[in-house]
ZAMARGU-4260 file (C-alpha; in steps of 0.2 Angstrom, whole numbers, plus 5000, padded with zeros to 4 digits):
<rodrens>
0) 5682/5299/5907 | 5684/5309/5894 | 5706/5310/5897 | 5703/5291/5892 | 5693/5294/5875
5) 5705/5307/5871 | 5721/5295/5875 | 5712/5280/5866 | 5708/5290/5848 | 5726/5296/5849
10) 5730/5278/5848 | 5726/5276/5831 | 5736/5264/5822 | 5741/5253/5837 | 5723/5251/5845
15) 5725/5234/5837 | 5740/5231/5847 | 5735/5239/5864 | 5720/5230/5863 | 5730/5212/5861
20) 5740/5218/5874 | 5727/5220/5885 | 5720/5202/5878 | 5736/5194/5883 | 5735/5202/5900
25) 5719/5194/5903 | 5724/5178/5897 | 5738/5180/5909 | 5725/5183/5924 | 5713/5171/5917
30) 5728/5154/5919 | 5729/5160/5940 | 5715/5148/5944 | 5724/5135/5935 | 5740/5129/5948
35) 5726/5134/5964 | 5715/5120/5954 | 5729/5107/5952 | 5737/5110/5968 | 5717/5105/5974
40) 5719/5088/5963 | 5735/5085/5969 | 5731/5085/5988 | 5716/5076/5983 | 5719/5063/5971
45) 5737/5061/5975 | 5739/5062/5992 | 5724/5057/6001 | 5718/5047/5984 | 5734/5039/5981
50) 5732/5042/5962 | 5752/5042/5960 | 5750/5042/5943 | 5741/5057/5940 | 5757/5066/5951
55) 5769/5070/5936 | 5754/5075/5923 | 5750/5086/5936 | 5765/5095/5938 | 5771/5096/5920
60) 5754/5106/5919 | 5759/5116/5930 | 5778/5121/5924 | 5768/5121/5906 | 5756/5134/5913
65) 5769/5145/5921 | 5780/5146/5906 | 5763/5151/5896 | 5761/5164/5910 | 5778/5170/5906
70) 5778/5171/5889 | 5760/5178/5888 | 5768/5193/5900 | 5783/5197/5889 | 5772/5198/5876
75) 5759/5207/5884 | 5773/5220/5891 | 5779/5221/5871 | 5763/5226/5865 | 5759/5240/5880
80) 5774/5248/5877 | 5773/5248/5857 | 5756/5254/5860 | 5760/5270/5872 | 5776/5275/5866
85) 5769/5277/5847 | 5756/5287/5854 | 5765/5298/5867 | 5776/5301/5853 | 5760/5308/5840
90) 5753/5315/5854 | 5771/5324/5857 | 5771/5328/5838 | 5753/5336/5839 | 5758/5349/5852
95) 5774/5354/5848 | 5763/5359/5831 | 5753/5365/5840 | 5765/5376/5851 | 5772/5383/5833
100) 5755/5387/5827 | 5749/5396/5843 | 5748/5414/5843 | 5757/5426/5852 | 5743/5431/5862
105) 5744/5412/5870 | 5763/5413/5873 | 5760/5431/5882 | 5750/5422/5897 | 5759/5406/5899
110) 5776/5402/5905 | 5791/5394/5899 | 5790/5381/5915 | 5773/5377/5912 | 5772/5372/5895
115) 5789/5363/5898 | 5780/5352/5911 | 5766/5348/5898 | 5780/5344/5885 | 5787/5330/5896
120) 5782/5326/5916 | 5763/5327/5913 | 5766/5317/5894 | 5774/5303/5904 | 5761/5300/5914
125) 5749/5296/5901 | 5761/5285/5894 | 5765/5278/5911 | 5743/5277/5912 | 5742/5267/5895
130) 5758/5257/5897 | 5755/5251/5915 | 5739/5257/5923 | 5727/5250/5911 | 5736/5232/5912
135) 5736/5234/5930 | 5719/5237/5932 | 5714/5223/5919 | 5724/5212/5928 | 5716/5213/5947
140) 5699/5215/5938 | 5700/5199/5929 | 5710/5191/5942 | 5698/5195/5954 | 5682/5188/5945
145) 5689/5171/5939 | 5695/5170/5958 | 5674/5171/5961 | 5670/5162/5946 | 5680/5146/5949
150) 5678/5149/5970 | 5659/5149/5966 | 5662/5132/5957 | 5669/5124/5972 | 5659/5130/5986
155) 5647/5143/5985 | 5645/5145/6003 | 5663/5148/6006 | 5665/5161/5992 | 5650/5170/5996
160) 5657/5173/6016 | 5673/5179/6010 | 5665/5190/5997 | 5655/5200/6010 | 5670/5210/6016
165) 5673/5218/5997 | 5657/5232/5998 | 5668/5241/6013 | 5684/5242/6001 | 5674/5249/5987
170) 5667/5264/5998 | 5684/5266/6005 | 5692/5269/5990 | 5677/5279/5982 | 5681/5293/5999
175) 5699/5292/5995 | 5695/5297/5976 | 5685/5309/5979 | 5698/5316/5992 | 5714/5315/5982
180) 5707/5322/5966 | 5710/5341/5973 | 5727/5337/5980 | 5732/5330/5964 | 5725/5347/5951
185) 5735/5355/5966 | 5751/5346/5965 | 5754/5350/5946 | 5750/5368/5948 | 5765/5367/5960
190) 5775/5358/5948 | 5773/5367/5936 | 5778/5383/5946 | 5794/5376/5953 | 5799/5372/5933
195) 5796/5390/5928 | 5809/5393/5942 | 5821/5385/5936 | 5820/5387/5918 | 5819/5406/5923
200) 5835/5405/5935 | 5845/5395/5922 | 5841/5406/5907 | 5844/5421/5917 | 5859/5416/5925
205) 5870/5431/5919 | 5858/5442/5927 | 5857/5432/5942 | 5878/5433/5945 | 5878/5452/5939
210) 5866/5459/5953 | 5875/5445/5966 | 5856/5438/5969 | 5863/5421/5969 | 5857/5418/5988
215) 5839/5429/5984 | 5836/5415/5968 | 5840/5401/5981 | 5829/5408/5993 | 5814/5408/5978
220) 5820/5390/5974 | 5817/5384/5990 | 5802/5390/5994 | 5795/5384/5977 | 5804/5367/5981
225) 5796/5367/5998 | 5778/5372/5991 | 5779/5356/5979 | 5784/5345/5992 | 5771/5346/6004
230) 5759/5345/5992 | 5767/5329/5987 | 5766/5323/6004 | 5750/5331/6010 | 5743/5319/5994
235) 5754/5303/6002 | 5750/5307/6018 | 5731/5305/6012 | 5735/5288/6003 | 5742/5282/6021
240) 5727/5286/6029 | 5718/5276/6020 | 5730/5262/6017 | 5729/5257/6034 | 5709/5252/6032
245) 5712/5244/6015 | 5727/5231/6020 | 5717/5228/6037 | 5702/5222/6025 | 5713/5212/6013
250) 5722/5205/6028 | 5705/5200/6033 | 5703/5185/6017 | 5717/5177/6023 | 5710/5175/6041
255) 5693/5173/6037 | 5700/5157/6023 | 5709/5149/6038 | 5695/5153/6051 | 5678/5149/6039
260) 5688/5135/6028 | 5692/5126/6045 | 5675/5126/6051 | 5670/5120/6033 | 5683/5105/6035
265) 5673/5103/6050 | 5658/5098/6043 | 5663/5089/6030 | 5657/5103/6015 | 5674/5106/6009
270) 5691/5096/6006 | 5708/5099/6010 | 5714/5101/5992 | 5698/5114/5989 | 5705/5121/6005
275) 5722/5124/5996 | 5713/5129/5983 | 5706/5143/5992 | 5724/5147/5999 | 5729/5147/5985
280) 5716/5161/5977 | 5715/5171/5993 | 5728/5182/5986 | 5720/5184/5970 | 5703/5195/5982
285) 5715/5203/5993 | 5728/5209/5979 | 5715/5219/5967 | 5710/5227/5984 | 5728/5231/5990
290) 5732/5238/5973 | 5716/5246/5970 | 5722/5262/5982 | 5738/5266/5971 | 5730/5263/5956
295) 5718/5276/5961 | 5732/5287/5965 | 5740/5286/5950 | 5722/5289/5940 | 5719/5304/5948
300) 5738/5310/5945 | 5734/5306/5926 | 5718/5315/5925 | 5727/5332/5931 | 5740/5332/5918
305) 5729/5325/5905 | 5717/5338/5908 | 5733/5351/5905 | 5739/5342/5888 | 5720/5342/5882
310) 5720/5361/5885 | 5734/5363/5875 | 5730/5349/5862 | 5714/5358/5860 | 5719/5376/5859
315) 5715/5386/5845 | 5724/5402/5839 | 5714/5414/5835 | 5724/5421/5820 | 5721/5410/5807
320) 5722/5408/5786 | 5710/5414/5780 | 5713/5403/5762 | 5700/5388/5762 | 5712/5378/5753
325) 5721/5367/5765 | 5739/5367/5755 | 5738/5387/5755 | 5757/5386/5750 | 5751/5382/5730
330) 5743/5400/5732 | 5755/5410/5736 | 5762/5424/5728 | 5775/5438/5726 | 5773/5452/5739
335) 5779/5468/5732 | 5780/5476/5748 | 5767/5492/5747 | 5762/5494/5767 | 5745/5501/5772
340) 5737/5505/5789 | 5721/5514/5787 | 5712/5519/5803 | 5721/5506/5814 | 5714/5506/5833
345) 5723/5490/5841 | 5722/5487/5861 | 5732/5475/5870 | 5727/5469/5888 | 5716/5483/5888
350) 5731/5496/5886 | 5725/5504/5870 | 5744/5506/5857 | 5734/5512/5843 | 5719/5523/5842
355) 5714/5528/5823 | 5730/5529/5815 | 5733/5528/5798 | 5752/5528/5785 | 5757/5521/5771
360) 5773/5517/5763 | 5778/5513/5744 | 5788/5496/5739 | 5807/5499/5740 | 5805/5514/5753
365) 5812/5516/5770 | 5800/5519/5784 | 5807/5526/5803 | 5797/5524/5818 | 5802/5532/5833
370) 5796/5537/5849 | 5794/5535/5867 | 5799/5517/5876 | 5783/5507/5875 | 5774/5519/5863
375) 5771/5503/5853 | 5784/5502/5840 | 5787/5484/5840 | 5768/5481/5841 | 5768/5492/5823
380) 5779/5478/5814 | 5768/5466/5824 | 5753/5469/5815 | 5761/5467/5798 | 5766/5449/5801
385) 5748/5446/5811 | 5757/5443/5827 | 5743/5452/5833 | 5725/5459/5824 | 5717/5474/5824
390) 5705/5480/5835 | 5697/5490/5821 | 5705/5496/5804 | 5715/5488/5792 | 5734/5483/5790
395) 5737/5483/5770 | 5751/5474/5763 | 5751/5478/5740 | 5734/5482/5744 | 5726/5467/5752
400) 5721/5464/5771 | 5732/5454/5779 | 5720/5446/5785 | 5718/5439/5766 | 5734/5433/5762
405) 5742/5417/5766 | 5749/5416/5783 | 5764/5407/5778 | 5769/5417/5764 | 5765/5432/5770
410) 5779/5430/5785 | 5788/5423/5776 | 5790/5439/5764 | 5795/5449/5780 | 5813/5446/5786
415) 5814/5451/5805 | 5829/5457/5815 | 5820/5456/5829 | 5824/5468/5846 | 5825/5453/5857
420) 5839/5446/5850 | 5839/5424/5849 | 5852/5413/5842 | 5849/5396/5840 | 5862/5381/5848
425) 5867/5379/5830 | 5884/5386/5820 | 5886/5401/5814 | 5880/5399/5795 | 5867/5390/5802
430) 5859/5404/5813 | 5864/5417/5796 | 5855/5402/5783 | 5840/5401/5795 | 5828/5409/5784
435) 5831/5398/5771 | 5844/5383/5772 | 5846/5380/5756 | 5855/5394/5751 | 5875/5392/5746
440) 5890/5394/5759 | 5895/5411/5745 | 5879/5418/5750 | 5879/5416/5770 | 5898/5425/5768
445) 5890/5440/5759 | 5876/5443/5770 | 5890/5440/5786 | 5897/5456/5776 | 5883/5467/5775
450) 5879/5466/5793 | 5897/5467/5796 | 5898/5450/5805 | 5911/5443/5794 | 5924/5452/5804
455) 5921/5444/5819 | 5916/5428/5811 | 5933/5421/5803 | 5943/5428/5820 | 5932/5414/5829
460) 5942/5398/5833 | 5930/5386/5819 | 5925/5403/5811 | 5907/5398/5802 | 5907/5382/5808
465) 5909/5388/5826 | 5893/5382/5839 | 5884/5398/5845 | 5879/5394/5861 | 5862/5393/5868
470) 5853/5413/5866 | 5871/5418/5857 | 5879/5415/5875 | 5899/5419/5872 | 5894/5432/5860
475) 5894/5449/5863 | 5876/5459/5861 | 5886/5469/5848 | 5889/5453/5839 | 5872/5445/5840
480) 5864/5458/5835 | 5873/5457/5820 | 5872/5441/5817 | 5853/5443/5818 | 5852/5456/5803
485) 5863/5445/5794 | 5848/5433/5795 | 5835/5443/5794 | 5843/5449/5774 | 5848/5432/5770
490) 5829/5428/5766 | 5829/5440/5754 | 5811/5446/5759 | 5802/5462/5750 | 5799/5469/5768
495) 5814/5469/5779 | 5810/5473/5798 | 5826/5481/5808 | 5819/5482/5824 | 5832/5492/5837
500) 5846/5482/5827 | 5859/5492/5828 | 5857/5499/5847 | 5872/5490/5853 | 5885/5496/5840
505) 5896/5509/5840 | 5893/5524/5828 | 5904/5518/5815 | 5899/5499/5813 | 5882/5506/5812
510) 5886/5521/5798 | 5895/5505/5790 | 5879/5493/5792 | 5868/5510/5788 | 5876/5510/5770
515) 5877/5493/5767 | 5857/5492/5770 | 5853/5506/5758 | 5864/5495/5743 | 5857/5480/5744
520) 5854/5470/5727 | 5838/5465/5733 | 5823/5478/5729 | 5816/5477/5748 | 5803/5489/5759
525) 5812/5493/5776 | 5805/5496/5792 | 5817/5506/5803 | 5813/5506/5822 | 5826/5515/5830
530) 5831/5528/5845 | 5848/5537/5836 | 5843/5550/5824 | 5858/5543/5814 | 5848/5526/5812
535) 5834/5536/5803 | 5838/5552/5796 | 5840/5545/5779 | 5824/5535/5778 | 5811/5541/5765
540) 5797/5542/5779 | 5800/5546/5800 | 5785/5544/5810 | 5785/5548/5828 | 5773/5538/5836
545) 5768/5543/5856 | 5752/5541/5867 | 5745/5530/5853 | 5742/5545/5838 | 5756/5546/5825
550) 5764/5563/5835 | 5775/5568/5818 | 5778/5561/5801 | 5789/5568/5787 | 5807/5568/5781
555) 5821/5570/5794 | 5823/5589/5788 | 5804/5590/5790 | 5803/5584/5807 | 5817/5597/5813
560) 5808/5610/5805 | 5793/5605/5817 | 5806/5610/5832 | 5797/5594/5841 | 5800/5575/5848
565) 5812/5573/5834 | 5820/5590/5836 | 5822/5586/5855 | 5828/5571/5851 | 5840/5576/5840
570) 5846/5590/5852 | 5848/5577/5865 | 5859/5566/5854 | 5870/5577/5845 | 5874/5592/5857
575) 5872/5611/5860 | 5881/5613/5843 | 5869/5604/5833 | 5856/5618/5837 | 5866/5631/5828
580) 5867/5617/5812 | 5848/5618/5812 | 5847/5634/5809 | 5862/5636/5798 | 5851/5622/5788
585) 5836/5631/5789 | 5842/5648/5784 | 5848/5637/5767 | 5834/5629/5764 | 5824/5648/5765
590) 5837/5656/5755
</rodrens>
């Protein structure tokens, strides 16, 4: 029950409401017995006791109560609704914080699909819970026991004989809920699949046409598609099972009110208007047990995805601020940009990147990192911003911890062109001003300059103004790249991150890009990650990082000196020829 605490403290602020919607609703049930009770008087006292005049008082009670049924009910609906869409909407709120705040550890073992499902299917049925499943079963509970109350009130005997059927449609619907439960923590989980499917087929659509696997994704699809859908039926096919046994019992009042209310008749206990009366209630016992299965049903369905919101509600990351003041942002202060990692040992998924490494690099320097793919040189820039924490070790940022400065500013002083490049469905000096909106229109174009975006920019048909569609689609990776390093140095930030930035440019956009960097009017600490010597040979500091020790470290003449990865590297990239400039370069530097 828990799922219905959590769902009624997010209601704060229209608790009130919710519970006068549940009021009205009970009002609403309550006024049932009163047409079966005048229907009685008019059989009774009109009818057989020729009280005529009694006939239209009757019946204007009877219109007067149905319109108060009416008007109760559309307020009732008023105040379910107000009631759950206010807090679907905070409870929304709350997780897509909570989705911004999570740390990157979360986001490496949950999918797109999944967490898309949470957002929206599973958050609709709570609201579908508050807004007509708690009305629902108010309804045929109160319904149901001021049917007895007022049955009991006219013949005890009578009431008592119908009521003895009701045991067997609570230990029905007790097996079916017991039974379903599963089904239903089983049906999400292929929900939530078959989303994570599609949200992985549309968003790798171009990859999906460039390898022709059009009819492989299809196949996937299906049998995704075909997984949720017997799960959906193996749960209905339960329901109907058991539905069957329920509507045979509700069946039952209306035979057992004409059978036992004849025999009642009879013997004189019970009149014909009581009779009616009885009629007239029957559906009141039989329509809580008919509706006592589906509501079940839907219950269950709730408690499945509310257990997957909680989870999420409740996560908490695990990199947090460490400032004990709650508005941190009054604390911040100027980063200069001095980077320190002293004896850094950092493991991921048992995978150890770092093991007992240790550099340091001056405000306004450049720093180069190189090395093998997944030597972990996008796990280095990582632990700047506190993407991830060390193992063991510290990361020093102007000779503090990072774990002591202020989360927010302390990102918030690192510009990142990241490697995995995203554009936002937004224009172009809107993905450019990201970092910081307020900046003018003057500033957005010089930045576009620098990373040599402005070219390409004024050729497009709107030029800034022009919509970049959703991941930069209709751009070339050239162009988005670009177009990320013109945001990343539009923040202005002491530490600038350029991680692989230039890797889908031509040599002389990126010499052009290269020179621009090193003139910016901003005093800035850069972090280089790169694979082209020519990305790195004029950095202050390369470091060559492989099998999780810093392999080499030095200046670009230092590191061909060492004749090792670099100087490979540098063969690799440049040729046969360049290894007779090497030692032209070295002969020099002897001399």
């Amino acid at each position: 029950m828990f799922q219905l605490k959590w769902l009624w403290k997010n209601a704060k602020g229209y608790q009130f409401v919710f519970v006068l919607g549940m009021i009205f609703s009970s009002l609403t049930s309550v006024l049932i017995i009163v047409n079966p009770k005048i229907s009685q008087l008019l059989v009774d006292k009109v009818v057989y006791g020729k009280q005529y005049d009694l006939l239209i008082p009757l019946l204007l009670v009877m219109l007067g109560v149905s319109v108060i049924k009416i008007a109760l009910r559309f307020f009732m609906i008023v105040c379910m609704e107000l009631s759950s869409q206010h807090t679907i909407g905070s409870i929304r709120k709350k997780l897509f914080v909570q989705l911004n705040y999570l740390d990157m550890d979360y986001y490496d073992s949950m999918s797109t699909g999944d967490l898309m499902t949470r957002m929206t299917g599973d958050l609709d049925l709570c609201r579908h819970t508050m807004a007509f499943l708690s009305y629902s079963f108010c309804d045929s509970i109160i319904m149901f026991l001021a049917a007895i109350v007022f049955l009991l009130s006219v013949n005890w005997a009578f009431t008592l004989t119908l009521m003895a059927i009701t045991p067997a449609i609570f230990l029905v619907t007790r097996l079916f809920t017991k039974k379903v439960k599963p089904l239903y923590i089983d049906l999400r989980d292929r929900l939530s699949a078959l989303n994570t499917t599609s949200q992985e087929n549309i968003e790798g659509n171009r990859v999906v046409k460039a390898f022709a696997k059009e009819d492989y994704e299809i196949e996937r699809f299906e049998q995704k598609n075909s997984d949720f859908m017997k799960s959906n039926l193996k749960a209905a096919m339960l329901w109907l099972k058991f539905w069957p046994v329920i509507e045979s019992i509700a069946q039952m009042l209306t035979f057992e009110t004409i059978l036992i209310g004849g025999l009642f008749i009879i013997n004189g206990t019970l009149t014909y208007g009581e009779l009616l009366a009885f009629s007239g209630l029957s559906f009141a016992l039989s329509n809580p047990m008919r509706s006592l299965g589906p509501l079940l049903n839907d219950l269950q369905r709730f408690f499945a995805s509310a257990n997957k919101i909680i989870e999420l509600y409740y996560a908490n990351p695990k990199i947090e601020n460490s400032s004990k003041d709650d508005d941190a942002s009054t604390q911040e202060c100027k980063i200069k940009g001095d980077i320190e990692f002293k004896n850094v040992t950092f493991a991921f998924g048992g995978t150890v990147v770092f093991d007992d490494i240790s550099i340091s690099v001056k405000s306004g320097q450049t720093l180069a990192i190189m090395g093998p793919t997944g030597c972990g040189k996008t796990t280095f820039v990582n632990l700047i911003n506190r993407f991830y924490d060390v193992n063991l070790g510290e990361v020093l940022v102007d000779g503090l911890n990072v774990k002591e400065h202020d989360l927010k500013n302390l990102r918030k002083s690192i510009g990142m062109a990241t490697q995995d490049v995203f554009l936002f469905s937004d224009t172009v000096e809107g993905n450019v001003a990201y970092g910081d909106t307020a900046i003018p229109f003057e500033d957005v174009e010089r930045f576009a300059r620098l990373s040599d975006s402005h070219k390409f920019i004024v050729k497009m048909e709107e030029g800034y103004d022009t919509i970049v569609g959703e991941r930069g689609v209709g751009l070339s990776g050239g162009q988005r790249q670009r177009l990320a390093l013109a945001r990343a140095i539009a923040v202005k930030s002491p530490i600038l991150v350029l991680d692989d930035t230039t890797s889908a440019l031509d040599s002389e956009t990126e010499r052009t890009i290269s020179k621009n960097l090193q003139s910016l009017d901003y005093p800035c600490t850069k972090i280089i990650i790169a694979q082209r010597i020519s990305s790195v040979q004029s950095a202050d500091c390369i470091i060559v990082i492989k099998d999780g020790k810093i392999l080499e470290k030095g200046t670009h003449q230092e590191l061909l000196n060492n004749g090792d990865y670099y100087y490979d590297t540098y063969l690799l990239q440049n040729g046969d020829a360049a290894s007779e400039s090497i030692k032209e370069e070295l002969r020099l530097t002897q001399n």
